[in-house]
C-alpha positions as semicolon CSV with decimal commas, in nm:
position;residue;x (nm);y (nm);z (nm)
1;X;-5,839;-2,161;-3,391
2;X;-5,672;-1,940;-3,129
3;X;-6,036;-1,847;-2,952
4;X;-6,107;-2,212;-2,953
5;X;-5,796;-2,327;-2,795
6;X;-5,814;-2,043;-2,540
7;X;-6,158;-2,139;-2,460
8;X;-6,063;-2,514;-2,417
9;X;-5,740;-2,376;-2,226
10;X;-5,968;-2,177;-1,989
11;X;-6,240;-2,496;-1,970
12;X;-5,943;-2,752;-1,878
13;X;-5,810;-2,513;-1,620
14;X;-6,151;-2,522;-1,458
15;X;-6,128;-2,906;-1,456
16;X;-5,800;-2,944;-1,310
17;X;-5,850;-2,681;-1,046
18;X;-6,174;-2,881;-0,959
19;X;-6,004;-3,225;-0,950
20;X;-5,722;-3,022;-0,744
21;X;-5,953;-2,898;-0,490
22;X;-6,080;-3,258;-0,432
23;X;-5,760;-3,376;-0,379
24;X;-5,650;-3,162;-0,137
25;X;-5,939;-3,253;0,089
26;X;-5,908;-3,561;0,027
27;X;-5,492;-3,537;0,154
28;X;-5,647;-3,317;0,473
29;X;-5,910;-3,579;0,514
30;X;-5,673;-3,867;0,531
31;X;-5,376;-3,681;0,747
32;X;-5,709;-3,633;1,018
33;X;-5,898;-3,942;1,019
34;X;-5,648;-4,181;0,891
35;X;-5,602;-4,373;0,537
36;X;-5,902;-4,646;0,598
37;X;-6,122;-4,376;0,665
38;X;-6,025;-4,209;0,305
39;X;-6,012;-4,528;0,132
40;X;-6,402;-4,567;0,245
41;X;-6,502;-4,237;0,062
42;X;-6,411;-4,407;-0,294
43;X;-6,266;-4,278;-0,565
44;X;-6,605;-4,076;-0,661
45;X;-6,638;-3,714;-0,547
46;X;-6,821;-3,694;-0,213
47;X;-6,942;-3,444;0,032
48;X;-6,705;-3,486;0,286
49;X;-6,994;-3,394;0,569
50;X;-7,255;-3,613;0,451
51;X;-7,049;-3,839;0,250
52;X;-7,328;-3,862;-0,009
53;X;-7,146;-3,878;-0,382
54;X;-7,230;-3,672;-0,633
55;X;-7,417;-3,681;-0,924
56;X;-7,229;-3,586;-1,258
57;X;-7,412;-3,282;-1,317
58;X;-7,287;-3,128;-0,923
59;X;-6,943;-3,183;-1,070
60;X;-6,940;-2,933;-1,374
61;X;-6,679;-2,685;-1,280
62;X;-6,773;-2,282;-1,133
63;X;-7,137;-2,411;-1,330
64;X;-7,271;-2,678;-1,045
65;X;-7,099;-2,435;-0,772
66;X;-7,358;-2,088;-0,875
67;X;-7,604;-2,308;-0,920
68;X;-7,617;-2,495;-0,623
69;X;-7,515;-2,143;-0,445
70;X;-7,228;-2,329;-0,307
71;X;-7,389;-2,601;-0,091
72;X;-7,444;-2,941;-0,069
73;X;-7,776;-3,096;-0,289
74;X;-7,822;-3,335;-0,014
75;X;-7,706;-3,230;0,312
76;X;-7,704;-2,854;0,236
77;X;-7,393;-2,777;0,398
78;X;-7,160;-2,505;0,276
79;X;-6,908;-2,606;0,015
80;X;-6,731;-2,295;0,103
81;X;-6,544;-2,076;-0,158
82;X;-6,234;-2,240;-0,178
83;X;-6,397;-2,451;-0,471
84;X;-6,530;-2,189;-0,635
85;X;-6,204;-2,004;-0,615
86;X;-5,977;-2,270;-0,746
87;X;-6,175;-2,347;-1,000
88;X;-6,191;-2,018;-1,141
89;X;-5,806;-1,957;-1,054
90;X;-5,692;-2,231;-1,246
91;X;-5,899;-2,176;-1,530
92;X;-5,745;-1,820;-1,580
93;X;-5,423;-1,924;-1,530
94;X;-5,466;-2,175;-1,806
95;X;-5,627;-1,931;-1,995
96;X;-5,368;-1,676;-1,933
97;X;-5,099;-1,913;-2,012
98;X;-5,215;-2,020;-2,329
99;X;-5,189;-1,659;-2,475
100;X;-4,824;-1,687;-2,428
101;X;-4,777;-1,972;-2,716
102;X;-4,861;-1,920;-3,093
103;X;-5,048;-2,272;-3,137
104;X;-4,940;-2,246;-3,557
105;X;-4,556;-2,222;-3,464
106;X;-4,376;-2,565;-3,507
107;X;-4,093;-2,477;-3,234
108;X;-4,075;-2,829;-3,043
109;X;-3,919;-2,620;-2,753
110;X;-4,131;-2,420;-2,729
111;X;-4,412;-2,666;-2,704
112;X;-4,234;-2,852;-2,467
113;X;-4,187;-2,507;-2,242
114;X;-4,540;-2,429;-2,257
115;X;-4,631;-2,794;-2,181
116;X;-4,379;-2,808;-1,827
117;X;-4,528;-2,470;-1,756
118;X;-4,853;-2,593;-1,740
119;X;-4,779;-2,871;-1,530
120;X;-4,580;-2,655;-1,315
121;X;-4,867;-2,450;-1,276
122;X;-5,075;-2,740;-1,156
123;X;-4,822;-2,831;-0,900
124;X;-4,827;-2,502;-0,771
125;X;-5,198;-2,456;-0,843
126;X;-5,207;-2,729;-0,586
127;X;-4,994;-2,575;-0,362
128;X;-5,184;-2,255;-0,348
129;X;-5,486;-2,432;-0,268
130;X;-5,360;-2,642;0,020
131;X;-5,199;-2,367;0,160
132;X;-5,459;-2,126;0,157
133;X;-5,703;-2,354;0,291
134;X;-5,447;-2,521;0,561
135;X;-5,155;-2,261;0,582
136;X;-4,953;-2,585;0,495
137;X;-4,709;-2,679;0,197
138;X;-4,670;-3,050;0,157
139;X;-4,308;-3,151;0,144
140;X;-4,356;-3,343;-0,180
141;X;-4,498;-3,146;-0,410
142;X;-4,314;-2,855;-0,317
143;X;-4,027;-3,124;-0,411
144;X;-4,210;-3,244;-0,762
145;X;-4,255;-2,847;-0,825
146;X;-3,882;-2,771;-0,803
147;X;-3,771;-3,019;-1,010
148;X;-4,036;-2,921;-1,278
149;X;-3,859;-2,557;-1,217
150;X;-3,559;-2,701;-1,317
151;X;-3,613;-2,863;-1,589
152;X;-3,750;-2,496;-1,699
153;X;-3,465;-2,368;-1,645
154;X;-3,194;-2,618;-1,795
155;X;-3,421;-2,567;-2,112
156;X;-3,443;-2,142;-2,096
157;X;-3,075;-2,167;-2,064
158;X;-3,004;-2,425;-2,317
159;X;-3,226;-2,203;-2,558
160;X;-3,017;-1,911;-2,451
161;X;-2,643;-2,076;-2,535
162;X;-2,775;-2,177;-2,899
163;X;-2,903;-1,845;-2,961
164;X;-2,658;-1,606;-2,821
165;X;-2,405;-1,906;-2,722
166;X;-2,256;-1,935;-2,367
167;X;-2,245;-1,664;-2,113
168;X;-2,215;-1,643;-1,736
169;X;-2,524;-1,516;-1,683
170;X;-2,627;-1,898;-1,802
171;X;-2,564;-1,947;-1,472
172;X;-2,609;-1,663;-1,266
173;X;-2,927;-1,519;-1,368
174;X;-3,101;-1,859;-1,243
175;X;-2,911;-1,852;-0,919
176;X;-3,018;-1,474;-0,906
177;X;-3,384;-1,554;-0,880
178;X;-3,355;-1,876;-0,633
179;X;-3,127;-1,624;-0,413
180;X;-3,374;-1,352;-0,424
181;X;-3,717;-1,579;-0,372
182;X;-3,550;-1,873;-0,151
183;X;-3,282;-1,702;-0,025
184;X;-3,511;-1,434;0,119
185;X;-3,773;-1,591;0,293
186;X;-3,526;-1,885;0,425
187;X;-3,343;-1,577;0,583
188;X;-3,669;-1,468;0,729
189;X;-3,766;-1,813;0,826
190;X;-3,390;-1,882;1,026
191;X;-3,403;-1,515;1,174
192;X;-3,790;-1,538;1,295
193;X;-3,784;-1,925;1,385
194;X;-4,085;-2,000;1,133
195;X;-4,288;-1,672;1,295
196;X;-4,270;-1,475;1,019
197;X;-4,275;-1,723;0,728
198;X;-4,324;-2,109;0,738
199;X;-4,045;-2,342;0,606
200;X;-4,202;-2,425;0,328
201;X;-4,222;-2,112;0,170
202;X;-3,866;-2,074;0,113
203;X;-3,889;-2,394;-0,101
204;X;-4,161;-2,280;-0,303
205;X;-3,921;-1,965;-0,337
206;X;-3,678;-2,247;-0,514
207;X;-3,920;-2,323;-0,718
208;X;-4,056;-2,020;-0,873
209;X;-3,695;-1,879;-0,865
210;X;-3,610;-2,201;-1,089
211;X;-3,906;-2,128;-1,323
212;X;-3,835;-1,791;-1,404
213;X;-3,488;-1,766;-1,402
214;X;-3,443;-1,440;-1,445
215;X;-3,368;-1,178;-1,081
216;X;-3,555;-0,893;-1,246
217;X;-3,875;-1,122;-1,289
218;X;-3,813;-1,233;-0,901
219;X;-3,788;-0,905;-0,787
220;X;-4,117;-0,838;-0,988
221;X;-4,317;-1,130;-0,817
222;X;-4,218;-1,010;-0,438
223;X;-4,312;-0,671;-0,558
224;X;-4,670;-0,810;-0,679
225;X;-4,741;-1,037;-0,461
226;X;-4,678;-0,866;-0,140
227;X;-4,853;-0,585;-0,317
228;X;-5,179;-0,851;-0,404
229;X;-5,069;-0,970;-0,019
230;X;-5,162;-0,639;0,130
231;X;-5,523;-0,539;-0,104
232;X;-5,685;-0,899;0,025
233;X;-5,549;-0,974;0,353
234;X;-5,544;-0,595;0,534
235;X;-5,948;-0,582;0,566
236;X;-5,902;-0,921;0,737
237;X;-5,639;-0,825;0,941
238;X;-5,786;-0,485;1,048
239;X;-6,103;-0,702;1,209
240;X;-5,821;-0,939;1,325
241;X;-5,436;-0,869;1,436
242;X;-5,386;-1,219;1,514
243;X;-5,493;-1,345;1,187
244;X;-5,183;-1,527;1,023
245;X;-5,132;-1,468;0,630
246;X;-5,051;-1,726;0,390
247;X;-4,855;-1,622;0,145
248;X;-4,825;-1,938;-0,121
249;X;-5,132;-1,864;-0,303
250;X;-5,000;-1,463;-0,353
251;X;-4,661;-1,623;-0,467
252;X;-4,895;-1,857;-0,723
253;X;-5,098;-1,553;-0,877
254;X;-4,761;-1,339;-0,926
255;X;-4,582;-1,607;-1,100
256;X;-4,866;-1,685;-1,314
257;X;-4,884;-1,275;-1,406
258;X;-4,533;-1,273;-1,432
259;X;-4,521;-1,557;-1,681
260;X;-4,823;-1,420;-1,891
261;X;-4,621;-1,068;-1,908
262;X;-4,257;-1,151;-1,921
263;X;-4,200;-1,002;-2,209
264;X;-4,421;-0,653;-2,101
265;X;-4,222;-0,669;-1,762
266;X;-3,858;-0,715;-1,972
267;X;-3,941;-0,456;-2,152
268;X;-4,000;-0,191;-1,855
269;X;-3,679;-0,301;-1,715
């Protein structure tokens, strides 16, 4: 039963970071060429060059993408990776995820952490993917992912006072990790005047901070992602110094390590 929910886990992920993908061409398309213009594309999936839509079997998940060697059936223009890439990333985060729950325990809370975790991951799977392909984060999902952080964090803490019962660190561990992620890179946005970081990257700070409540685990995710930051982006940069870095998707892949391996990380500290 475990294999077959981490298969289905890793399957779903592969769905939803399709569907993502879609959507945030579809956003891009629409903030270019205007809502009637989007509205015309349907709700099918299209290709966005030759606006043919696609049949059902170009819209299996990483399986359509190798086989059509990511281009278009009809027009043969490149997909690009970015499809490929989110639908593999979300389906290992999903997978990843799902290792952290024991599907025979009948903890409600925990089901319902696992459950906002997931769809916190979505948010910022979305995130990621917008702002690797744009080197934008849109306002209101940044907003919809820090309230989901929240919520993660009333119920950590809530979970913490009935076990252990009330301490400060109730509150200031979680204001600990929004100091160290937000608080950081909105420093770095006010002292470079957005050149260094953009302003939404503080907020997704917020969020993550929220999620993990915990400074230790926010120290861990600048740690790996400016270290995952620095392995992709340098051969790119070496061939261009004026190429700008987005770092949401880095901030993404960290939290999803650091959520997998809490417990491994705790335990070094």
């Amino acid at each position: 039963m475990k294999i077959l929910f981490l298969i289905c886990s890793f399957f779903l992920g592969a769905c939803f970071g399709s569907f993502l993908c879609c959507q945030a061409r579809r956003l891009r398309y629409r903030e270019e060429h205007g809502k009637d213009s989007a509205r015309k594309l349907g709700s099918r999936s299209v290709c966005l060059h030759c606006k043919t839509k696609l049949k059902w079997y170009d819209n299996i998940p990483i399986l359509s993408w190798l086989a059509l060697a990511g281009k278009c059936r009809s027009c043969h223009h490149k997909i690009g990776a970015l499809e490929f890439l989110s639908e593999v990333g979300l389906a290992l985060a999903f997978f990843a995820i799902s290792t952290t729950i024991d599907i025979t325990t009948t903890n409600p809370i925990a089901w319902v952490t696992f459950t906002v975790t997931l769809i916190l991951t979505l948010v910022l799977g979305f995130l990621a993917i917008y702002d690797g392909a744009y080197g934008e984060l849109p306002m209101k999902y940044l907003i919809i992912a820090i309230v989901l952080g929240a919520i993660l964090t009333i119920i950590k803490q809530a979970q913490v006072v009935t076990t252990i019962g009330f301490t400060p660190n109730v509150f200031i561990n979680p204001l600990g990790s929004v100091g160290i992620l937000g608080g950081l890179y909105l420093l770095l946005y006010l002292v470079s005047k957005g050149k260094w970081v953009g302003d939404g990257d503080w907020l997704l700070g917020v969020a993550i901070g929220l999620a993990l409540s915990d400074p230790w685990l926010a120290l861990g995710l600048l740690f790996i992602s400016n270290l995952l930051a620095c392995f992709v982006m340098l051969p790119f940069y070496i061939k261009n110094r004026s190429k700008k870095i987005y770092f949401g998707p880095f901030m993404v892949i960290a939290f999803v390590i650091l959520v997998t391996f809490s417990n491994y990380f705790m335990s070094l500290i």
